[in-house]
LUMVEXSE-547019 format. One record per residue: x, y, z of N, C-alpha, C, CB in turn. Coordinates in steps of 0.2 Angstrom, whole numbers, plus 5000, padded with zeros to 4 digits. Glycine has a CB too. Example, Ala and Ser with C-alpha at 12.3 -4.5 7.8 and 13.67 -1.06 7.14 Angstrom:
BEGIN
506649725039506249785039506649845039505749785045506449895035506849955036506450005039507049975029
This chain:
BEGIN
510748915102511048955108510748935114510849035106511148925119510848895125510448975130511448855130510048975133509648995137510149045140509348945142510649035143511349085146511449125141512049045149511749095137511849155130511349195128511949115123510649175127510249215123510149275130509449155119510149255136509849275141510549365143509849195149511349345138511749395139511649455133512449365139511249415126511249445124510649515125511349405120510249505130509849545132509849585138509449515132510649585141510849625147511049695145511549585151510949745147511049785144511949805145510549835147512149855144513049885142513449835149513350025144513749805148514149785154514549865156514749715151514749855164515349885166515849875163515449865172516149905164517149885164517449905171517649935158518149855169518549845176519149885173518749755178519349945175519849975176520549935178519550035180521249965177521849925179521849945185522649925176521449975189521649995198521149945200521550095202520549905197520249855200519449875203520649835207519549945200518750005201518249965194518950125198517749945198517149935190517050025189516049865193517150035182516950105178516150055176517650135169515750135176514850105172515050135165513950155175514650115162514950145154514350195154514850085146514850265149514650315148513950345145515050315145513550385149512950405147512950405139512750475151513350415136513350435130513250385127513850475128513650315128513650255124513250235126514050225124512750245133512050195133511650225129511650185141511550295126511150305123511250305115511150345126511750285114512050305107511550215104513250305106511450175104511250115102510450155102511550045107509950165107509350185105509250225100509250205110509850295101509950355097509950325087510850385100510450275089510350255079509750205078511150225074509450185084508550155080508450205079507850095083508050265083507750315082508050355074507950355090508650355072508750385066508750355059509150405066508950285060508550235058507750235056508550185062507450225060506850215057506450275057506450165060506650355059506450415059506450425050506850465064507050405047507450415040506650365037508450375040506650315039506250255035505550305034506150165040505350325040504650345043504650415036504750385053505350435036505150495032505150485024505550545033505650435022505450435015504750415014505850405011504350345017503950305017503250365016504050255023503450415020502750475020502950495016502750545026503350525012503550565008503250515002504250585008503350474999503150414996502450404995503450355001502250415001501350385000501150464999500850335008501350525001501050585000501250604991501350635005501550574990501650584980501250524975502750574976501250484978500750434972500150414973501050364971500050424966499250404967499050324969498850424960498250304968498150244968498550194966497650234966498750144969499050084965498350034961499550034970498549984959497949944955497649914963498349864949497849894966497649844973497349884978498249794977497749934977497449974984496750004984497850034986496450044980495850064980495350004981495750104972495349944981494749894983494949884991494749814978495549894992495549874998495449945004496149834999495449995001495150075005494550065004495250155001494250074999493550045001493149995004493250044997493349935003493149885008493249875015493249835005493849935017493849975022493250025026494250015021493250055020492650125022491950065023492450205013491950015019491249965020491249945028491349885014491549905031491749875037491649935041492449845038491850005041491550065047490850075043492050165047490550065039489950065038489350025038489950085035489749955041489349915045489149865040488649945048489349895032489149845028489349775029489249875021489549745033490049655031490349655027489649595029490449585025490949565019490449545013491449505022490449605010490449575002490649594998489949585000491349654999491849644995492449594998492049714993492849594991493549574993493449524997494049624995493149454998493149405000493749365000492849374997494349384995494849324993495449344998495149334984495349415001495749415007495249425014496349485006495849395018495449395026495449475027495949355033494849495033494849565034495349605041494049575035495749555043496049615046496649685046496349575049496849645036497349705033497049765033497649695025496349745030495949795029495649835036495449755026495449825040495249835047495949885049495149735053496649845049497149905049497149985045497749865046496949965038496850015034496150075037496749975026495950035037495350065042495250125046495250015046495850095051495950145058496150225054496550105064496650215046496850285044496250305040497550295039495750265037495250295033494650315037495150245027494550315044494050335047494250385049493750305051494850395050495150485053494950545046496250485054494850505039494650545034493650555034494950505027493550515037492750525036492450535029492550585041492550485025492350495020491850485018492650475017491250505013490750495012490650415008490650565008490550365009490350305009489550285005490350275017489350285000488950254994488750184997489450244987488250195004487950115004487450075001487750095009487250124996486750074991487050054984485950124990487750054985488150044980488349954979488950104982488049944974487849864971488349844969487449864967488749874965489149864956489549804958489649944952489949784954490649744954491149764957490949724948491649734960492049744965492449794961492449664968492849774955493149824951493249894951492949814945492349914953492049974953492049984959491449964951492049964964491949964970492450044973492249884972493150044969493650074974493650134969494450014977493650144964493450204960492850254962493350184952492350234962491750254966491850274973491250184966492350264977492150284983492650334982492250224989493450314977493850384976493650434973494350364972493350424968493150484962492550484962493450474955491850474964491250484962490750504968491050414958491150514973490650484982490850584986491450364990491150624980491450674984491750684988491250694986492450634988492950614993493750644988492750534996494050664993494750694990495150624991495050754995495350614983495750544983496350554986495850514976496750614986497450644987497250614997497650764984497150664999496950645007496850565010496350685009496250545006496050485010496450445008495450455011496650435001497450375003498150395008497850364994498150435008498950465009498450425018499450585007498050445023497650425029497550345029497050455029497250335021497250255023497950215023496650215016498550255018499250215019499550225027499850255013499350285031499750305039499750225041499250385046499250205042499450145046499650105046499250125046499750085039500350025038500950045038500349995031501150125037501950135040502150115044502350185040501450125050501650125056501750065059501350145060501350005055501349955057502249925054500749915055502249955047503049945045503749975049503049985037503750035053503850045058504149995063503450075058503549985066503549925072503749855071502749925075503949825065504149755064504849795063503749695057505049855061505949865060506149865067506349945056505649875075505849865079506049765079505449905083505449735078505549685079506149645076504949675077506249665070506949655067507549665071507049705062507649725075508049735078508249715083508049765078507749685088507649665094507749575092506749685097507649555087507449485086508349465083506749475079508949495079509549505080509849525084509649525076509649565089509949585096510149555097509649615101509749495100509449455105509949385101508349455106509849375095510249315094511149345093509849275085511449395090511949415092512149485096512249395086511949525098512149585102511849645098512949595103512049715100511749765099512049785090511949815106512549765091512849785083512449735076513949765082512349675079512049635074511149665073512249545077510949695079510249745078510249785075510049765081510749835075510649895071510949885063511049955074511349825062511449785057510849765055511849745060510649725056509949715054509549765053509549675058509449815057508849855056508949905050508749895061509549925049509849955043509649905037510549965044509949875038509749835030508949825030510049745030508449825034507849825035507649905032507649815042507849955034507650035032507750045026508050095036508250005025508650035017508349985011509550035018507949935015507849895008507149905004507849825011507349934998506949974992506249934994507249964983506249864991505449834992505049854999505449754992505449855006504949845010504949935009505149795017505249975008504850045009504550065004505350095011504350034997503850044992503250014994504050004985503249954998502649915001502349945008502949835002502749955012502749985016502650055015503049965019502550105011502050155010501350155007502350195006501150085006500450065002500250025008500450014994499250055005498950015009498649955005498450055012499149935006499149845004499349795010499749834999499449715010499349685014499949655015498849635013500349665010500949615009501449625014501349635002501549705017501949695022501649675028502349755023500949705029500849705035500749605036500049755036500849545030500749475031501549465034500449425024501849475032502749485031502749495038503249555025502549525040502949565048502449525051503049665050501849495053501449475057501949405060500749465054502049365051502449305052503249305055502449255045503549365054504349375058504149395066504949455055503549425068503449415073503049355078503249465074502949335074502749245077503449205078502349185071503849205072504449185074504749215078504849175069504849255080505449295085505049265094505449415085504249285095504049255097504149175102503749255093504049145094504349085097504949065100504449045093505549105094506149125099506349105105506049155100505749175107505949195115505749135120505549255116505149115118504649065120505248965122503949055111505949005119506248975121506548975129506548975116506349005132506549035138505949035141506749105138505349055139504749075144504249045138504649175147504048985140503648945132502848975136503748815131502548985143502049005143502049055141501749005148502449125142502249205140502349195132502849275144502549165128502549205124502349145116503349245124502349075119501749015115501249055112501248965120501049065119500149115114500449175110499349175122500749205114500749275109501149265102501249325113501249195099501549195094501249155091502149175093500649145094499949105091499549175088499349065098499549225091499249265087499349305084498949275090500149305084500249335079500649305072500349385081500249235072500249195066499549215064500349115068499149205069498349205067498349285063497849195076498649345065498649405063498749405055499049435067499249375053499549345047498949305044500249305050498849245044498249225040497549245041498149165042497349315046496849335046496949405039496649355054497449425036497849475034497849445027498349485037498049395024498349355020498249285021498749365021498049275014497849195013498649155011497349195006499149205009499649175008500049155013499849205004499849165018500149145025500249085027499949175031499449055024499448985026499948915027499048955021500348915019500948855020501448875026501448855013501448935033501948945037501448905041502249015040500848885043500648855046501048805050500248845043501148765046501448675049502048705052501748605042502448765049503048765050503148795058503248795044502648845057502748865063502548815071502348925062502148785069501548755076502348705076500448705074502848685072503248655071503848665077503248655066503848735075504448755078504248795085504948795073503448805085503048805096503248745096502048825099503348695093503648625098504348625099503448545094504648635094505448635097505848685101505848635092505348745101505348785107505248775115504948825106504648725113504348695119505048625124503448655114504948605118505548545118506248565123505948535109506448615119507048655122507048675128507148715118506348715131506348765136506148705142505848835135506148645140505848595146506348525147505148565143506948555144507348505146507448445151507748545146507248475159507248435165506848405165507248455170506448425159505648375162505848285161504848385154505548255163505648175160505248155153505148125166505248125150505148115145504348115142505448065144504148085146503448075144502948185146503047985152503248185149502748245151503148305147502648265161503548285144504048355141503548325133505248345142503448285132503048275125502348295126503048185122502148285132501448305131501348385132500948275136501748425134501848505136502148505128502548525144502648495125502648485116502048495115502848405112501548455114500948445112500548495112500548395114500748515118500148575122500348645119500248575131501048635118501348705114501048715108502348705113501048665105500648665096500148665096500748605092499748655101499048645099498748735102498548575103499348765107498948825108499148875102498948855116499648855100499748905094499148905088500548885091498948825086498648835083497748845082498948795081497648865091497148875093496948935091497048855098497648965096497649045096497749085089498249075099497949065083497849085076497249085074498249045071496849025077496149005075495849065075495848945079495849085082495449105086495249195084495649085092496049195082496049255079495749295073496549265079495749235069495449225062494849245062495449155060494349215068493749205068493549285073493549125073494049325076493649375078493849425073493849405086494649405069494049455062493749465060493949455060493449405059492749415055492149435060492549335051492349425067491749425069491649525071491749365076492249555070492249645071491949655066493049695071491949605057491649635055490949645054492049635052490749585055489949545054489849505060489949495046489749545067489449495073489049435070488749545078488549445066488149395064488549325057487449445061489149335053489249325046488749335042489449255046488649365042487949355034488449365028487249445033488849305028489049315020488749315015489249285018488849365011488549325002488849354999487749344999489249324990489749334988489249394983490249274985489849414981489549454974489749434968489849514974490249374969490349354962490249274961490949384961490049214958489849144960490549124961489549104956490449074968491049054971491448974967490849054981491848974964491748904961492248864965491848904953492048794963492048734965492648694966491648704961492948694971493748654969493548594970494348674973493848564967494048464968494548454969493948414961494648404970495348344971495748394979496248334961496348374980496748384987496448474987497948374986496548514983496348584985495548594988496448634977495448564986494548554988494348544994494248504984494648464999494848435002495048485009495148404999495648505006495948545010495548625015496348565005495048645009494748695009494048675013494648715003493948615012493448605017493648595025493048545013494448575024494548575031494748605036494848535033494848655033494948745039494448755043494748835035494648755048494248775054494148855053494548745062493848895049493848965046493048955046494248985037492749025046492249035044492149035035492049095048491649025035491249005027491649065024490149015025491649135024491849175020492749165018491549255023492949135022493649125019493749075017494049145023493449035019493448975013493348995007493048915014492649015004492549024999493249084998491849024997493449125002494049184999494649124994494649235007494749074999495349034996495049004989495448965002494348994988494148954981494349004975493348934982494049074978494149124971494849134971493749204972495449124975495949124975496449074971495949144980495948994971496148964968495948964960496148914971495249024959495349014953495649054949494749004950495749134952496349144952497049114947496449134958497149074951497849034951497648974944498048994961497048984941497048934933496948984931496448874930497049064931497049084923497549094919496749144923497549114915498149094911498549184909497649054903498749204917499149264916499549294911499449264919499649334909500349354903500949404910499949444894501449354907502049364913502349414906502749274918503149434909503749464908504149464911503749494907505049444908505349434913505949454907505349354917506349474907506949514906507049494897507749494912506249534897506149574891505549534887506849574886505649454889505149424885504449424887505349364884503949414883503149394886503049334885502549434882502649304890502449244888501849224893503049194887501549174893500849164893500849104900500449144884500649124907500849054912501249064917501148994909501649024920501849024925502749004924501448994929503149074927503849034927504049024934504449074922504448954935504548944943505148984945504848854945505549024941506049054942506149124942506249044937505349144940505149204940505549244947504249184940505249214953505349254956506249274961504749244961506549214958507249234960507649254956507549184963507449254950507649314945507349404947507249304936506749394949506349464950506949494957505349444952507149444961507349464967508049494967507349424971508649454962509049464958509149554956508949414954508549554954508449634948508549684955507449644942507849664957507949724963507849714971507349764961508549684972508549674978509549714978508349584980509349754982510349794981510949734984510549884989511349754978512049704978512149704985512849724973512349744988512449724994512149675001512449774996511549694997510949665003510949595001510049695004511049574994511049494992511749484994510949474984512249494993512949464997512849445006513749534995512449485009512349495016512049465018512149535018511549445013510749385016511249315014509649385009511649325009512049245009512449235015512549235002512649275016513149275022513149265026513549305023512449285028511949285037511849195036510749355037511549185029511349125030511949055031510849125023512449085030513149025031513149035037514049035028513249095040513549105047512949085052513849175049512249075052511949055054511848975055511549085052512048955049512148865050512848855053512148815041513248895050514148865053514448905060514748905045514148945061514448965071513948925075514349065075514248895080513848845081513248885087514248785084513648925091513148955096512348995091513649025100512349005084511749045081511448985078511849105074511648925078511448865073510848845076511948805071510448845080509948835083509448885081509948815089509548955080509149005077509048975070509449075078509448935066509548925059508748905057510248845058508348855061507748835058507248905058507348765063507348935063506848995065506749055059507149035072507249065056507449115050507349075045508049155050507749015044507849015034507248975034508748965029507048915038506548855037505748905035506348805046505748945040505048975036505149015031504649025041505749045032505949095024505949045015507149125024506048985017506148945012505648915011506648895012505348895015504548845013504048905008503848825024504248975014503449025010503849045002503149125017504649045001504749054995504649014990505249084995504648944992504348884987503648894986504448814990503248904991502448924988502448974983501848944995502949024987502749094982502849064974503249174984503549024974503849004966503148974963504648944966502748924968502348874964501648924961502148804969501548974962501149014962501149034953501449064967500449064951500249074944500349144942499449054943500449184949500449254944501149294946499649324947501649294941502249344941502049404941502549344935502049434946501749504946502349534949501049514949502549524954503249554958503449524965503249634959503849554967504249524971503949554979504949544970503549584979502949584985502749534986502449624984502749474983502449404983503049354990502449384974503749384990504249374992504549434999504849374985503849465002504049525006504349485012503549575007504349435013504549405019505349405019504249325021505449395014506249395013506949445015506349395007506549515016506949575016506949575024506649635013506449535028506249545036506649475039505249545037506549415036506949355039507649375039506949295035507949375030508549395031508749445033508749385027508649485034508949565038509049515044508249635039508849505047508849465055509549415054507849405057509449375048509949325049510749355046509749265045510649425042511349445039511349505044511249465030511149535049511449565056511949495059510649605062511549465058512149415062512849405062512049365063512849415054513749425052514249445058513849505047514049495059514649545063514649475069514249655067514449435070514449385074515249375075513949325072515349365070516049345064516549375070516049385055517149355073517549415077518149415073517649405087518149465069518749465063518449525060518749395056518949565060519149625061518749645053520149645063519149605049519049595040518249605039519249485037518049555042517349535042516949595045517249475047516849625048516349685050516649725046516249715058517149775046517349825038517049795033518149835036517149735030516749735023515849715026517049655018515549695033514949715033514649815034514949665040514849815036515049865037515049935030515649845040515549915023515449945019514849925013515949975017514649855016513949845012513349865014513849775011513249875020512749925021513049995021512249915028513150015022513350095019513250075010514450135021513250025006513250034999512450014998513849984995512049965005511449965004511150025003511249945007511450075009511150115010511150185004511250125016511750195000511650224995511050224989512050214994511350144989510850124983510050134985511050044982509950134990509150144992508950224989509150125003509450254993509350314995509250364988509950325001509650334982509650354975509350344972510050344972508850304974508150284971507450324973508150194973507650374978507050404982506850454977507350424989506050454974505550414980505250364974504850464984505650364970505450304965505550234966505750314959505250214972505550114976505350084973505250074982504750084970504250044968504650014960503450094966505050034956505450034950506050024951505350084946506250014957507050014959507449924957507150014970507949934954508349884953508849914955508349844947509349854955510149874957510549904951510449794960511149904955511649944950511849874942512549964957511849834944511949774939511649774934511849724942511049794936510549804930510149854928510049774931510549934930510449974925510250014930509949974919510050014937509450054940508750044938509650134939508550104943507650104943507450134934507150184950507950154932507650184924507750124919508250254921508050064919507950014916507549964917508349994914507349974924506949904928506249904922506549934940506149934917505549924915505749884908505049994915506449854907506649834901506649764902507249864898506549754910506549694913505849654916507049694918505949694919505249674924504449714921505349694934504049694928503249754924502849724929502849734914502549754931501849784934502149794943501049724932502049754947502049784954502949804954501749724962503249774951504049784949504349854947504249734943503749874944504149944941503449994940504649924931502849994937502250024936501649994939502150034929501350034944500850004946500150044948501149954950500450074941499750134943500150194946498950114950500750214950500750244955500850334952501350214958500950334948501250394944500750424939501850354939500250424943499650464937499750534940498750424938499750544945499850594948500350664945500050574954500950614945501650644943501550654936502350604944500950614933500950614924500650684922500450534920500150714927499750784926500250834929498950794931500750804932501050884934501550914928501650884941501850834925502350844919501950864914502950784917501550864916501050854907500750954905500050784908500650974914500451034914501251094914499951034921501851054916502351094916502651094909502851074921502751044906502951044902502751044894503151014904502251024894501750984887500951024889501750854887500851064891500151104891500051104883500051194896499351114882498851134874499151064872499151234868499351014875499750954867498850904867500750874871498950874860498550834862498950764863498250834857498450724871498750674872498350634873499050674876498550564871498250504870498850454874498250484861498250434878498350384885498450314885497850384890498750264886498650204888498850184896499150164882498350204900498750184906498650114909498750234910498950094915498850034918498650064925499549984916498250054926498050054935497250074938498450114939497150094943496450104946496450184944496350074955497050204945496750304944496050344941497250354939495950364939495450404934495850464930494650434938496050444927496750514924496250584923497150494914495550594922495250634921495050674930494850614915495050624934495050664942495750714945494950594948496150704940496850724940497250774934497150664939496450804930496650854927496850824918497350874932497050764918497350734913496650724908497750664915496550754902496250744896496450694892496250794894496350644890496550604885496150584883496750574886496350534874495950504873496450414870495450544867496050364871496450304869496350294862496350254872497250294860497550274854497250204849498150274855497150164854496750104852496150104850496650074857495850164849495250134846495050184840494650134851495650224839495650244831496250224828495550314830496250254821496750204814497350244819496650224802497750214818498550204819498650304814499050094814498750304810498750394807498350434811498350404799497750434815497550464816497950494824496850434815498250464824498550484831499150544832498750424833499350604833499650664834499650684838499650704831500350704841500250724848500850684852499550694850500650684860501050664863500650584867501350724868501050524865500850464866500950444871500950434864500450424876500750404886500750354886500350434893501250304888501050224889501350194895501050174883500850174900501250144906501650084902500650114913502150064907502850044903502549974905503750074907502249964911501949884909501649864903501449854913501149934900500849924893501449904888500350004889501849974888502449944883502749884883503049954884502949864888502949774890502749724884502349754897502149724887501649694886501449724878501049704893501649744873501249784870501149744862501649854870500749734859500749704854500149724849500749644855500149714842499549744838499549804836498949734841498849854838499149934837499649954842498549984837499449944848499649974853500649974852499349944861500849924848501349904847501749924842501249864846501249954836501349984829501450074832500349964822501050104839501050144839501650164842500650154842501750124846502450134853503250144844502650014861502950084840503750084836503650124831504050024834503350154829503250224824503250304829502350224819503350284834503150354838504250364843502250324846504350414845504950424847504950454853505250454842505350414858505450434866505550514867506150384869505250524871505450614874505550624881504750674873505150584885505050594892504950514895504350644893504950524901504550484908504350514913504850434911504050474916503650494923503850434929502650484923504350454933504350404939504650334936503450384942505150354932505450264929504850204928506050234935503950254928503550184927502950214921503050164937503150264917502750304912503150334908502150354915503050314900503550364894503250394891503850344890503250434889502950484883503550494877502850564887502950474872503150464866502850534860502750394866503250544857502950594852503050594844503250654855502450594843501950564838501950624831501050564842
């Protein structure tokens, strides 16, 4: 898009010219009608996403990262959760100090321990200070649907934004993710706003170089998995740079290139390093757990970050991580390692039919009209590099791993309506209205949403398992059905997550560790356990007969 174009798509309602030769202004009503449906838009997102984090309990990930929150207001440094950088955390932060929770700083134990102890043992209300420590990340989920929208404005007009933004509100992953205090979205939206950034930086490469330096840097201070956009990005502050300096002569337009790249990748640096430094002025790192040793290219590599010591070694535990020998599941089978396929099958399951016909179609029309085909590197190049790291990756765990995907493409499938054929926006047109059903029929159970193709959120657990469908979230829901429905039973638990079922009212004892007869009663097993289930736990599930669920992510079985 040349400079003129991009520059119309940011003028606000043209006039019109009446047949008597009078310029008419356009109607108060229609300058307001385009602000009016972001506002409802993301008011709608705002509300299930609250609604959402005020019903579930702890997930598996989140309780280490609340407390290693509550640690950072308490001056303690970094000696938990090394394997991520501290700024997600620092975000989570700002909602968990509005709770003023009582903080255990002579608390020693293993990290594991770390986020149960601060929930259940420290005299802090677990229901409150998560739903406080999640406010921030909506908000920050929030503010990238602006970015979404503004970032397709700007490449095709006001219809291809709210285009975008809609497919953004309505998409199940990002408002499961975006109700948790987790990192995934907040890495996801740091890197679409570096790219839009850059973008713009096609117009004005001083104002907005840096600012898409930093918030790359935001991104890798947040997340270790940001890293592979690295190249890509400092790549494309040069061809921003390239672009916006066209008059130059040759030699000085490559060294202003140079200069674009190197402050991008200064400014990331730099950001990195006041992370760590809000949290520990001084670094006094020390791990809690021994930091082991990488050799060959990974090793190498790790030594050449210009990062402070504590995130280097984060990356090492992160690479050992990545040798263990996981147990996946993938549409029905178990098996033991890593499948490359894993995650565009996972995306397949639960990503709504509409919004996959939409992301293909943003992605043709973004190579094939020629005025958007220079945005083409800005969206798919970083969307494709970070979904090849994610495939090469060891743990199948879910499609959180792929949150960048719902935020690129949204941007590149508002561009559709680019299309000027009448055909072409009516069928855009009734795929988000079918996105938006499908989203909205799944509420508030996101976290276990798949599409219509594949059964809905009530079979997603015959396919997938753990952040895909059960991920701890439902312990909460499991004491209310248990007290409404099944009071005086005896129950026997298998669950999967950080909760403590007994801080929640839930009595139980595990089936596993007495004989297979001894068990009567009503049998609870998170559906990843089912999954995954084999031996007794296996002998129990197929002598025992379905009665119930909790949240399409917990069955109850009766014995």
């Amino acid at each position: 898009m040349m400079a003129s174009e991009q520059q119309t798509a940011l003028d606000p309602v043209p006039a019109s010219r009446a047949r008597d030769g009078k310029v008419r202004q356009p109607r108060p009503a229609r300058r307001w009608l385009v602000p009016l449906l972001v506002v409802v838009l993301l008011a709608q997102m705002a509300a299930v996403m609250a609604t959402t984090a005020v019903q579930q309990t702890p997930t598996i990930d989140e309780p280490v990262y609340v407390a290693t929150a509550a640690e950072y207001l308490h001056g303690q440094g970094i000696r938990y959760n090394p394997e991520h950088p501290p700024l997600g955390k620092l975000v989570v932060a700002v909602g968990v100090a509005i709770t003023d929770p009582h903080v255990d700083t002579a608390f020693d134990g293993p990290q594991i321990d770390l986020g149960p102890h601060l929930l259940y043992e420290s005299g802090n209300d677990p229901w409150r200070l998560m739903f406080w420590a999640r406010l921030p990340v909506i908000v920050l989920t929030l503010l990238f649907g602006l970015v979404v929208f503004a970032f397709a404005r700007e490449l095709a007009g006001r219809a291809a934004g709210l285009t975008a933004l809609a497919l953004y509100a309505f998409s199940p992953d990002v408002v499961a993710h975006g109700s948790l205090a987790t990192l995934d979205v907040p890495t996801a939206g740091f890197l679409l706003t570096s790219v839009w950034l850059l973008w713009r930086a096609r117009l004005r490469p001083r104002r907005y170089v840096p600012l898409a330096g930093l918030a790359l840097g935001a991104a890798l201070a947040t997340k270790m998995s940001a890293l592979p956009a690295v190249p890509v990005l400092v790549a494309l502050a040069a061809l921003s740079v390239w672009s916006a300096r066209r008059g130059d002569e040759t030699r000085r337009r490559l060294l202003r290139v140079l200069a674009g790249a190197t402050v991008v990748a200064l400014a990331a640096v730099a950001v990195v390093w006041a992370s760590y430094l809000v949290v520990d002025p001084r670094l006094r790192w020390t791990s809690q757990d021994q930091v082991p040793v990488v050799h060959g290219l990974r090793g190498t590599l790790v030594d050449l970050l210009p990062f402070p010591q504590a995130y280097a070694d984060g990356m090492r535990l992160q690479f050992r991580f990545e040798n263990h020998p996981w147990e996946g599941f993938l549409f029905g089978r178990m098996y033991t390692g890593h499948l490359w396929y894993y995650l565009p099958a996972a995306l397949l399951v639960k990503t709504p039919l509409g919004l996959l016909a939409l992301w293909a179609a943003g992605a043709v029309v973004l190579v094939a009209v020629r005025r958007l085909r220079p945005a083409a590197p800005y969206l798919l190049v970083p969307a494709g590099v970070l979904l090849a790291s994610a495939m090469t990756g060891s743990r199948d765990f879910g499609t959180r791993y792929a949150l960048f995907l719902p935020m690129f493409l949204a941007v590149a499938a508002g561009c559709v309506v680019a299309v000027r054929r009448r055909l072409s926006r009516v069928v855009t047109g009734a795929l988000v209205l079918f996105v938006a059903v499908s989203s909205l029929l799944t509420f508030p159970f996101y976290l276990p949403y798949s599409n219509e193709a594949f059964g809905g959120p009530a079979r997603t657990h015959l396919r997938l398992h753990d952040s895909n469908v059960d991920w701890g979230q439902d312990l909460g829901g499991l004491a209310e059905r248990l007290r409404e429905r099944y009071p005086d039973e005896r129950i026997w638990l298998v669950y999967k997550g950080s909760g403590l079922p007994s801080a929640y009212g839930i009595e139980a004892s595990d089936p596993r560790e007495v004989p297979v007869d001894d068990v009567h009663g009503l049998l609870v097993v998170s559906d990843s356990s089912v999954a995954k289930a084999k031996g007794r736990l296996a002998e129990l599930i197929d002598s025992s007969r379905p009665v119930d669920e909790v949240g399409h992510s917990i069955t109850i079985y009766r014995r």
